[in-house]
N, C-alpha and C positions, 0 to 999 in steps of 0.2 A: 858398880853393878848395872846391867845394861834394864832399860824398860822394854816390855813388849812391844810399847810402838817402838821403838830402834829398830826390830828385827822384820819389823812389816816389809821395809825396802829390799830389805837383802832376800826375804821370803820371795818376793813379788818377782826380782830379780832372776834367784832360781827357777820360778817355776814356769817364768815367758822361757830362759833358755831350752827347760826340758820341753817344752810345750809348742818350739819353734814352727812342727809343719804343721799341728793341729794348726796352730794360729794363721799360718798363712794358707791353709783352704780354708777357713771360717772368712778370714779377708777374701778370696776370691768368689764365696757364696754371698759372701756382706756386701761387694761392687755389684755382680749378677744380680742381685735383688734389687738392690736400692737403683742400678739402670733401668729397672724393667718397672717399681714402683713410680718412680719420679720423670719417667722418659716426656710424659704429656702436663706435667705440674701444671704449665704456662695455662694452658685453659681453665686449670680451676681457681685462679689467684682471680681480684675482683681489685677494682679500681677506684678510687675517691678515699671514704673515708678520714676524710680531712675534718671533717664536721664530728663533734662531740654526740656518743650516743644519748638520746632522748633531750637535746636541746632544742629550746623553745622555739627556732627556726625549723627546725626540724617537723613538729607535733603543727606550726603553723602555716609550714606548706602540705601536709596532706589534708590538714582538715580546708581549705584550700581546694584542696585535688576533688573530695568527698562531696563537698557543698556544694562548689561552683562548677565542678569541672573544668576547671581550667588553673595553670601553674607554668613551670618554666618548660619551652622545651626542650627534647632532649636532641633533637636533630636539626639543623638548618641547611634544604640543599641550597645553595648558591647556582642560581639558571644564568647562562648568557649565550647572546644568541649571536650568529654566526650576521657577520656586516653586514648590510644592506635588506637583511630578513623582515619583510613584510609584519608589520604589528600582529596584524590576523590569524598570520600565519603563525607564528611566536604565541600567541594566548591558545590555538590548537592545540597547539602539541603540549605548551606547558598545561594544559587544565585536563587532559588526556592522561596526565602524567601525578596528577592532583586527585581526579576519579581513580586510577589505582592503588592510588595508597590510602582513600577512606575507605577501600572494599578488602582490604589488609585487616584482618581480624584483632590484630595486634596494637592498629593503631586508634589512640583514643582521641587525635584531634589534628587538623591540618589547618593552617593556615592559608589560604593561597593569596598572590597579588594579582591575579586576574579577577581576584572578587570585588563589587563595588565598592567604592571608600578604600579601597586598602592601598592609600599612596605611599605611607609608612614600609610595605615589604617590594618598594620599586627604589633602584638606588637612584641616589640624587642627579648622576649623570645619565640615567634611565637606561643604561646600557645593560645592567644585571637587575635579576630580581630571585626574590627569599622565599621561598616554602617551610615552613615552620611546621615540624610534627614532634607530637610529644605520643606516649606507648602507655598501654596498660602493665601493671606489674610489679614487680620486685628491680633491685637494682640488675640483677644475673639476668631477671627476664627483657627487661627494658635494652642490656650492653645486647645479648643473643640478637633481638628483635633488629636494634640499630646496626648489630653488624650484616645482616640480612638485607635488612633492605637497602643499604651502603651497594652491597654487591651488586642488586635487581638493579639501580637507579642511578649510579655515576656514571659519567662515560658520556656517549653520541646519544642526541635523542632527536635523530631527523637533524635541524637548521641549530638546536641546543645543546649546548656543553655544559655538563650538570655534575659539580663537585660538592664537598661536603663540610662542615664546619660543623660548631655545637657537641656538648660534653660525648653523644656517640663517638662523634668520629674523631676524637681525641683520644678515645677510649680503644676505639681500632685501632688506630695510628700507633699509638704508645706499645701498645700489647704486639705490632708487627716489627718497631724498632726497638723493641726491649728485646725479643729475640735476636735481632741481628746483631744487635751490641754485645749480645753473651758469647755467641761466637768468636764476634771478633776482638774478646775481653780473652778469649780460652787461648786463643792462637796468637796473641801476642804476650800472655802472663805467664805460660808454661815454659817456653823455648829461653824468655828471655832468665827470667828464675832458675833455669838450671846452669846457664851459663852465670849467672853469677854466684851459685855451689861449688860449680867447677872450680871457679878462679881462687874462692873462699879455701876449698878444702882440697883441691890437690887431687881429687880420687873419683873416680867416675863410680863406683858405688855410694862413698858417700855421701857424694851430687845427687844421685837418682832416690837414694830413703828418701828425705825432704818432700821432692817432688813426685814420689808413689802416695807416699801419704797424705798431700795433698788433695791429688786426685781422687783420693778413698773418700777424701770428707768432703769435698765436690757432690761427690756422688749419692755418699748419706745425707746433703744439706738438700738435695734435688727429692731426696725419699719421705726425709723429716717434712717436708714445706706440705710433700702433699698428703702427707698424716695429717697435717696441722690446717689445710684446707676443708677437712670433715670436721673438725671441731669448731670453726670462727672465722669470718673471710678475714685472706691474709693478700695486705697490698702487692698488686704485680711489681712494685720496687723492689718486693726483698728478694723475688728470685735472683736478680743483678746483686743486688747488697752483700746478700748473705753467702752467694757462692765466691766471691770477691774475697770477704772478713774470715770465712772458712778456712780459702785458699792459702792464704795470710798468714793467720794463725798456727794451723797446720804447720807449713813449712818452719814458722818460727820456733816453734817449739821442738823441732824435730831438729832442728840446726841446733839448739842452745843441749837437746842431748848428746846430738852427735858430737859435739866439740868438746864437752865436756868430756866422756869416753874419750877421745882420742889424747886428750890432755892428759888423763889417768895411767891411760897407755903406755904414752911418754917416758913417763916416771918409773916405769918396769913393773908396773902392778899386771899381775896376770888376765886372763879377758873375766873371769870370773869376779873377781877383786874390785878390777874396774869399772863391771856393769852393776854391781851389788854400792859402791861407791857415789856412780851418777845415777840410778834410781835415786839413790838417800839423799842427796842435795839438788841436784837439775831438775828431778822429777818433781822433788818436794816445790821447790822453783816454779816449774810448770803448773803443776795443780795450784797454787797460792794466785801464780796469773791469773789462770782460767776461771779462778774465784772470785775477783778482781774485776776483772771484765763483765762476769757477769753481774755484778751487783752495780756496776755503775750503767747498764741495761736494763735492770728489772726496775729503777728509778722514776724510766720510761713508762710503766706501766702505772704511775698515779693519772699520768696525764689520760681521760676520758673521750679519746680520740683514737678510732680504732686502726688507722693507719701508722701512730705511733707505737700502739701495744702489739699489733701484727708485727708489726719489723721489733720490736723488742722480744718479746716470745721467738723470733725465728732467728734471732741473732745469737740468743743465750742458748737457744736446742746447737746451733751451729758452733758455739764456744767448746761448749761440753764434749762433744762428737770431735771436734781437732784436739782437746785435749785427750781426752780418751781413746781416738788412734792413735797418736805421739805416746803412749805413754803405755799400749800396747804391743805394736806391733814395732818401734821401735827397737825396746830391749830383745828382741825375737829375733831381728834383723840383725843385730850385733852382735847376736850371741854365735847366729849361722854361721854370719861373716867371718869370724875370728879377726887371724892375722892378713884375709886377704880385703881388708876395709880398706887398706890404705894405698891400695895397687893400682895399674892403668889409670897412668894421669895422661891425658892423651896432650898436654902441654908441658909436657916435662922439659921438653928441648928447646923450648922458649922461653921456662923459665931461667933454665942454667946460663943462657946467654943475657937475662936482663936480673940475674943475682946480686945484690950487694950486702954491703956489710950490716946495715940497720934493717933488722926485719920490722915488718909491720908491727909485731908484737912489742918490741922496744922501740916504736916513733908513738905506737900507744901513751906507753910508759913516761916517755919523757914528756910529751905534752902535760900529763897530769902534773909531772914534779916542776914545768914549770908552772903551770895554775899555783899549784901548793906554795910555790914563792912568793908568786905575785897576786893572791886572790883578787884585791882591787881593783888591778888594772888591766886585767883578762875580766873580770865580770860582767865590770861597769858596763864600755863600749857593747857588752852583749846586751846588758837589761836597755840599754838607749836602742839599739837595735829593734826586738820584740817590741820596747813601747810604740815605734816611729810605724810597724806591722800593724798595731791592734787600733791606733787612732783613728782608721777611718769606721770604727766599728760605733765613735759617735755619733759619726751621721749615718747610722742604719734606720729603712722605713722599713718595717715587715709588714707582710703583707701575704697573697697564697699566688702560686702562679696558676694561671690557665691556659689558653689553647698556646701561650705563647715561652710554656715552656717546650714544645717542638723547634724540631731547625726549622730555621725560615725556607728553605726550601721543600719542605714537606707538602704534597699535594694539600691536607687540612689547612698545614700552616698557611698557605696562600690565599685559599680560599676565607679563613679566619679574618685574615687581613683584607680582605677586598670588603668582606663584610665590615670591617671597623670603619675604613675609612671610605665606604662611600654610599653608607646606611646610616641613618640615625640610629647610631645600637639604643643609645637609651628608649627609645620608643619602641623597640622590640622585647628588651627586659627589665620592664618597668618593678619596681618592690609591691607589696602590698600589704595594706592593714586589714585586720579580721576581728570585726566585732560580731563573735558566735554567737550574743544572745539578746544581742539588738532588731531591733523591726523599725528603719528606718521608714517605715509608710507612716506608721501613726507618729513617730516623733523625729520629724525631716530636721527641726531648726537647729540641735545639737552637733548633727550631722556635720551640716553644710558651716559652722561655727569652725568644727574640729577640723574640716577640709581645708578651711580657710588658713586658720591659723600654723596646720603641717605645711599649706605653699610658701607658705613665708618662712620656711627657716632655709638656712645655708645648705645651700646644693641642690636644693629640691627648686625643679624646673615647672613641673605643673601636678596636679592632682586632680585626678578625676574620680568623680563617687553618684550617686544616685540623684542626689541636688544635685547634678553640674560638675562644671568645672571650674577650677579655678590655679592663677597667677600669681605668685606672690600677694596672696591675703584677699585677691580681688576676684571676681568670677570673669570666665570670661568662654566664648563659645567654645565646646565638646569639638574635636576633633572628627573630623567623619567617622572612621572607623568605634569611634564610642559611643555605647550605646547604653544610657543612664540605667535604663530596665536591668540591663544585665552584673548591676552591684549589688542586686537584695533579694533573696528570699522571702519564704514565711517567717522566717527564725533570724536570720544572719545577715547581717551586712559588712563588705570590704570598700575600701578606697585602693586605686593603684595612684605609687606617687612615682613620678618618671623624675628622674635624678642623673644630674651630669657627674662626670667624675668616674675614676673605676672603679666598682663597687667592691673589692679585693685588696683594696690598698687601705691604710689606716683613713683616710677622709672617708670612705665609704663606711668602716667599720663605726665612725664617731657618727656618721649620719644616721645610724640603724639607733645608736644611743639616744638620740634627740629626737628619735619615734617615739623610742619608748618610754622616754621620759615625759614628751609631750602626757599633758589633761587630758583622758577622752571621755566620752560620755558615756562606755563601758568600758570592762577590761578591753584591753586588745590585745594581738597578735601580730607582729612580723613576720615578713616572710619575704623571699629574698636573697638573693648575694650578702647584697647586704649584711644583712641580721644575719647569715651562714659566717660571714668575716669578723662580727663581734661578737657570736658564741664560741666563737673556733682564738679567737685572742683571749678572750675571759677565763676559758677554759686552762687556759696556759698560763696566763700573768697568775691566776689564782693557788695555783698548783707549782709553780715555780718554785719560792720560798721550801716547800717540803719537797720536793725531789732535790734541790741542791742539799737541803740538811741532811736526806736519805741518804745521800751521794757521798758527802764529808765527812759523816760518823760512820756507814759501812766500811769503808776505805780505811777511815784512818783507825778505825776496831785493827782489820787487818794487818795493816804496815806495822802495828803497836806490837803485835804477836810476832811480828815476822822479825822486827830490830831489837824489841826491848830497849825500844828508846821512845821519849816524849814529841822531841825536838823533830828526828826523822821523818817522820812521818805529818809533821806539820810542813817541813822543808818541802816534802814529796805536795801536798795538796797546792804548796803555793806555785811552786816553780811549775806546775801539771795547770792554775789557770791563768800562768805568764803566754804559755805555749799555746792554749784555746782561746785567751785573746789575739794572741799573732795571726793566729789559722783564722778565726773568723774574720778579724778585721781584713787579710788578705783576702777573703770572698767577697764582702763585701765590695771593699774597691775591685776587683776583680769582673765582679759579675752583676751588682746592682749600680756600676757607676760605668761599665762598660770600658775599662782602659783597658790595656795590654790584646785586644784582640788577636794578636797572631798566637797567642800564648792560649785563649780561651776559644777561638773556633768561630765560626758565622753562629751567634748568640742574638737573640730580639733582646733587646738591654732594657726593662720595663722599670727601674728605680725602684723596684723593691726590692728584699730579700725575702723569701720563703722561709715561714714563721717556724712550718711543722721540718721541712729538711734541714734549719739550723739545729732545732732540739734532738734529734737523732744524729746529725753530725758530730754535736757536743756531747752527746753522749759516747759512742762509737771513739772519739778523737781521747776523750778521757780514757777510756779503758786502753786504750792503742797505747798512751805515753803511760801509764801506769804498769803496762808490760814489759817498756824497756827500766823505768822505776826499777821494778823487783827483779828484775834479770841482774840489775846492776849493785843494787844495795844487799841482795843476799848474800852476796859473795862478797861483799865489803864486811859486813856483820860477820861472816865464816873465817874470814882472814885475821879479823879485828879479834874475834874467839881465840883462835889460835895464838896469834903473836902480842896483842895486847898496847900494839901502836897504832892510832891513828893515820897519820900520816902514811904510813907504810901499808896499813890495810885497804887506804882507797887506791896507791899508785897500782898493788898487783892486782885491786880490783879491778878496776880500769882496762891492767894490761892484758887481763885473761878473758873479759868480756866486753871491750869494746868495739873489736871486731866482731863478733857475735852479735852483737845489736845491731850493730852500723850495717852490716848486710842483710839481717833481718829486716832491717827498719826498709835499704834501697828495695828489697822484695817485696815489702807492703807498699811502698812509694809506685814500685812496675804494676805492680796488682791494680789498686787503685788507679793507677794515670792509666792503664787500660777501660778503670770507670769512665775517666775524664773525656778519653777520642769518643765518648757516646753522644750518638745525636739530641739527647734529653736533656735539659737544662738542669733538672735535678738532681741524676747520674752524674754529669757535669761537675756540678759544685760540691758533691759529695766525695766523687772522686777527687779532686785538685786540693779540696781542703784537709781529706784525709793524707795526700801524700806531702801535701804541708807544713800537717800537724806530725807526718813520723821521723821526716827528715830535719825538720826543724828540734824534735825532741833529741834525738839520736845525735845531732851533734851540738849544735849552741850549750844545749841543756844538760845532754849529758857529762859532753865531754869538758867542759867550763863552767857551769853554772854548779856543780853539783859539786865538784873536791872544793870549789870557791868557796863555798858556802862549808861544807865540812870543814875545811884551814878555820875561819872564822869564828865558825861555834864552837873548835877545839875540847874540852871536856865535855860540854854541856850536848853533847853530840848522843853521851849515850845516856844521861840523866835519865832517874826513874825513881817515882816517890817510893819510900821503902816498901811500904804495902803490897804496891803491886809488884815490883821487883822482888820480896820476898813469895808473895803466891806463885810467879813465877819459877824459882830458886824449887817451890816446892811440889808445882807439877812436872818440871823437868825430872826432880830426882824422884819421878812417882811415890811422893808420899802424899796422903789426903787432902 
C-alpha cells in the first residue's frame, strides 16, 4: 500500500507539467522583479563587521570616542609633493587643504603635519606626509562621508599628489572592485558552464535549463541580499559569495535532475512516468542537499560576528532559492520539452568522428570495480596524498587582513604601503587603556605604577599617560606631539601604549591579552586593533567546539535518514574533514606562505590566514562536498534497496552519477575560480579554496575513497541498532 508521502512527487510532478506556462511567466515576472529590486544591492551592503557585536573593544573605543574625543582614524591622505617644491610652498597648499576639511561638517578631527610637533605624520624620508581624519557618525555615515571627501581631495593639489589609505578608502576601493569582479565572475562562469552542459549532455536545451536557472537564482540572490539589507547590515563579500554559491548550486541541481530524467527516458518510461520518477528520487536528492547545505551555514550563525552571520543568512536564503528554482521550474521545462530535450547537439559531428567503444559511462564503471578489488591500494596513496595537502595547515598564523587584502596595484594599495614603510605606523595607531572612573589628578602614583609596569611588557614600545611617559618600566621624555593634559578628565583617565608588531596578527591579538591581564588601579578598557584582534579570536576559539558539534549531529541526523545506516554517514563526516583539511592546508601554503604565485596572482603575502574567511570557507567547502556525498550515496542506497548487493549497488551507483558530480563539481570549480581572477585577497582564497575543495571531493574522494571504504566495511555498511531500524521499518510502512 502506497503512503501519502509517495504520491507527493508524482502530485508535484503532475501539476508543474499542467502548470508549465503559468510557471514560466511567473519565472519571467520573478527575473523582472528581482532585476529591478536588486539592480543597486552594491550600495546598500556595509563593510567590516569582523569585530563581535558588543565586544569590549568595541564599548572601549566609543566611550573613547565620547570622553576624549579622539580614536582611530578612519581616513589617512597620503601628500607628496612634486621634486624640488619649495617647503612653504608645500605647507600652503597642504594646510589650505587641512582648513577644508575641519569646515567639513562631517568631520570630527584632522590631524595635520604642518602643525607644530607633529614629526610623527612627516615620513622618515620627508618626502610624503599624512593627514589623519576621523568623521562623525555611524559606520554607513562615516564609509558615505569618507567616500565623499575621497572624491573632493585625491588627485593634483597645485605642486601636491594627494592619495588615500585608511579603513575609508579600503572601503571605497573594495566596494569599486567587488563590482568589477562580479562582472567579470558573470562573463567568464556563464559561457564557460554552458560549454561544459553541452559536452555533458549532448543537447543544446539541456545545456541551457541549468544555465536559465542559474541565472533565475543570480537574479533572486541580487533581490533576496537587498531584502536582507533592510533587516541587518549584510557584508559587501556576500554579493560576490552568494551570486557565485547560487550560481553553483542552481546549475547542480538542475544537472542531477536533468540527467536523471533523461536516464528514465532511456529505459522507455514515457515523459510522464519519467518526470513523476525523477521528482521522487532526484528531487528528493535535491531537497536532502539543499537541507544539508543549509545547516552546515546556519552553524555559522553561533559565531557573534556580524560579517559571518550576514554571509551565513545570505548564503542559506541563496541555497533555498537554487533549490526551489531547480525543483520548480525544472519539471515545467521537461514536461514542455517532451521528446525534443534531447535534439540539436550542435557537436554531433565531432562527436561521431571521436566515438569509441568504452563510453564515459562504463570508464566510470570500471574504475569503481577496480577500487572494489583493490580498496587498499587505490586508497592508501590517496589518504597520503590529502595528508601531504593538509600539513601545512600546521603551521597556520590566523589573524584578519587589512588594507593588504587589495592588489598591490590598487591606488589605496600603494598609498597603504608608502604609509607602512616610510611612517612610523605604530605612532600613528597607537592602543589605548580606559580608566572610566578614575581621576588621575588626585591619585597620579597608581597611574604612573600602572604605565610603568604596561612599558615593560613584550611588544609595547612606549606608553604615554598623564604622569608622563614611559620605556620599558622607566620614564622617559613625552614625545613633542604629546601632551600629558590631554589623558584625563573630570571623571576618566586613558594611557596610549604605542606597540610594534601587527596588531591583526596573533602577537598583537596576545598583546591586547597581557593588557588586560595586567593589575590596574581601576577596571580598565581596551581599545584598539589590538583588543579588535583578540575579541574577534575569543569570539571564535570559544564558539568553535559548538558550531562543529551543531555541524556533526545536524548532518549526521540527516545522512542517518537518508541511508539507514550507522556507519555511512560517519564514513560521509570523516572523508568530508579529509577533504577541508586538503582545501585549507592548500590555502594556506598557497596564500599565507606565498608559493605558487603564477597560480595565485600579484597577492601582498602577509603570513597570516584570515580567521573569519577560513570559518565561512569551511563552512561553504562542507556543505559543497556534502552535495556531492548525497548525489552519490542516495543512489547507492536506491540500488542497494533494489538488488540487495553491495558491491553492485556502489559500481552502478558510481556509473550513473559520477558523471553528474564530476561536472557539477568542474562547474562549481569555473564559478568559483572565476572568485579566484578577483583582485581581493579574500575573493581570492575563497574562490581557489572552494574550487579545491569540489574538485578534490569529486574525484580523489568520490571516485576512490568512498566504494574503498564501502569494500572494506562490507556488511557493517548498512548496520542499524534494531530500535531505530525498526521505527524506521514503521514510518516507512506509515504505521504510528
Amino acid at each position: 500500500m502506497t503512503t501519502p508521502g509517495r504520491n507527493v512527487p508524482a502530485r508535484w510532478a503532475r501539476f508543474t507539467a499542467r502548470r508549465g506556462r503559468w510557471i514560466a511567466l511567473g519565472a519571467v515576472l520573478f527575473a523582472a522583479a528581482a532585476l529591478l529590486l536588486g539592480s543597486r544591492v552594491a550600495g546598500h551592503l556595509s563593510h567590516g563587521g569582523w569585530t563581535p557585536t558588543g565586544a569590549p573593544s568595541v564599548t572601549a573605543e566609543q566611550h573613547l570616542a565620547d570622553t576624549f574625543g579622539t580614536g582611530s582614524e578612519h581616513l589617512v591622505l597620503v601628500v607628496r609633493a612634486d621634486g624640488h617644491t619649495a617647503e612653504r610652498r608645500v605647507a600652503a597648499h597642504g594646510s589650505a587643504l587641512v582648513r577644508a576639511l575641519r569646515h567639513d561638517h562631517r568631520v570630527a578631527h584632522v590631524a595635520s603635519p604642518w602643525a607644530p610637533d607633529e614629526r610623527r605624520l612627516r615620513a622618515t624620508d620627508g618626502a610624503a606626509y599624512a593627514i589623519l581624519v576621523r568623521f562623525h557618525g555611524s559606520d554607513s555615515q562615516v564609509h558615505a562621508a569618507g567616500a565623499d571627501v575621497l572624491r573632493r581631495t585625491t588627485g593634483r593639489h597645485g605642486p601636491l599628489t594627494v592619495t588615500a589609505a585608511g579603513e575609508s578608502a579600503v572601503v571605497a576601493e573594495t566596494e569599486r572592485l567587488s563590482d568589477r569582479d562580479l562582472r567579470t565572475a558573470e562573463l567568464i562562469a556563464a559561457p564557460v558552464t554552458f560549454a561544459v552542459l553541452l559536452l555533458a549532455f549532448r543537447s543544446l536545451p539541456a545545456a541551457l535549463l541549468p544555465v536559465a536557472v542559474g541565472a533565475l537564482s543570480v537574479a533572486g540572490t541580487m533581490a533576496g541580499l537587498r531584502l536582507l539589507t533592510s533587516l541587518l547590515p549584510v557584508s559587501l563579500l556576500a554579493l560576490n559569495i552568494t551570486t557565485a554559491l547560487g550560481f553553483g548550486l542552481a546549475v547542480d541541481y538542475s544537472l542531477l535532475i536533468v540527467a536523471r530524467y533523461r536516464e528514465q527516458r532511456a529505459t522507455g518510461r514515457s515523459p510522464g512516468q519519467a518526470l513523476a520518477t525523477t521528482v521522487d528520487t532526484a528531487g528528493r536528492t535535491v531537497a536532502v542537499s539543499a537541507l544539508t547545505v543549509c545547516l552546515a551555514l546556519a552553524a555559522l550563525l553561533f559565531f557573534p560576528l556580524p560579517l559571518l552571520r550576514s554571509l551565513a543568512l545570505a548564503s542559506i536564503m541563496v541555497t533555498v532559492l537554487a533549490a526551489a528554482t531547480t525543483l520548480i521550474l525544472i519539471p515545467a521545462a521537461l514536461a514542455a520539452l517532451g521528446d525534443h530535450l534531447d535534439r540539436w547537439d550542435p557537436l554531433r559531428a565531432v562527436r561521431r568522428r571521436r566515438a569509441g567503444p568504452a563510453t564515459t559511462a562504463h570508464l566510470w564503471r570500471r574504475l569503481a570495480h577496480y577500487v572494489l578489488r583493490h580498496p587498499l591500494t587505490t586508497a592508501l596513496p590517496v589518504l597520503l596524498a590529502l595528508a601531504a595537502l593538509a600539513a601545512p595547515l600546521l603551521d597556520a598564523r590566523f589573524g584578519i587582513h587589512d588594507d593588504r587584502m587589495l592588489p598591490p596595484t590598487s591606488a589605496t594599495a600603494r598609498a597603504s604601503a608608502l604609509l607602512r614603510h616610510h611612517f612610523d605606523v605604530a605612532e600613528l595607531r597607537p592602543a589605548a587603556l580606559l580608566l572610566p572612573d578614575y581621576q588621575v589628578r588626585t591619585r597620579p602614583g597608581p597611574v604612573a605604577d600602572y604605565a610603568r609596569r604596561a612599558s615593560d611588557l613584550p611588544g609595547v614600545r612606549r606608553v604615554d599617560a598623564a604622569t608622563g611617559s614611559y620605556r620599558h618600566g622607566r620614564p622617559v621624555p613625552p614625545p613633542p606631539h604629546i601632551r600629558p593634559a590631554a589623558f584625563a578628565t573630570a571623571h576618566s583617565t586613558r594611557l596610549s601604549v604605542v606597540a610594534d608588531g601587527d596588531p591583526l596578527s596573533p602577537d598583537g591579538a596576545r598583546l591586547a591579552e597581557r593588557l588586560r591581564a595586567l593589575p590596574a588601579p581601576a577596571p580598565v578598557q581596551v581599545a584598539g586593533l589590538n583588543a579588535r584582534m583578540a575579541d574577534t579570536t575569543e569570539a571564535i576559539v570559544i564558539r568553535l567546539p559548538t558550531v562543529l558539534a551543531t555541524i556533526t549531529a545536524t548532518v549526521f541526523l540527516v545522512l542517518l535518514l537518508l541511508t539507514r545506516s550507522l556507519l555511512l554517514p560517519l564514513k560521509a563526516l570523516l572523508l568530508n574533514a579529509l577533504t577541508l583539511a586538503a582545501t585549507l592546508g592548500t590555502v594556506v601554503h598557497l596564500f599565507q606562505e606565498g608559493h605558487a604565485p603564477r597560480l595565485t596572482g600579484d597577492i601582498a603575502v602577509t603570513h597570516i590566514t584570515d580567521l573569519t574567511v577560513l570559518c565561512l570557507m569551511f563552512s561553504i567547502a562542507f556543505g559543497l562536498s556534502m552535495d556531492y556525498e548525497i548525489f552519490l550515496m542516495a543512489r547507492i542506497v536506491e540500488e542497494h534497496r533494489r538488488t540487495g548487493d553491495t558491491r553492485t549497488a556502489t559500481a552502478v551507483g558510481i556509473e550513473h552519477t559520477a558523471r553528474v558530480f564530476t561536472a557539477a563539481a568542474l562547474i562549481v570549480a569555473v564559478v568559483m575560480g572565476a572568485l579566484a581572477a578577483s583582485g581581493l585577497l579574500a575573493l581570492k582564497m575563497i574562490g581557489t579554496g572552494l574550487a579545491v575543495a569540489v574538485l578534490l571531493d569529486a574525484t580523489l574522494v568520490r571516485a576512490v575513497l568512498v566504494p574503498a571504504f564501502i569494500r572494506l566495511a562490507g556488511r557493517a555498511n548498512w548496520w542499524l541498532p534494531r530500535v531505530t531500524a525498526r521505527r524506521g521499518r514503521c514510518r516507512s510502512a506509515g504505521r504510528p
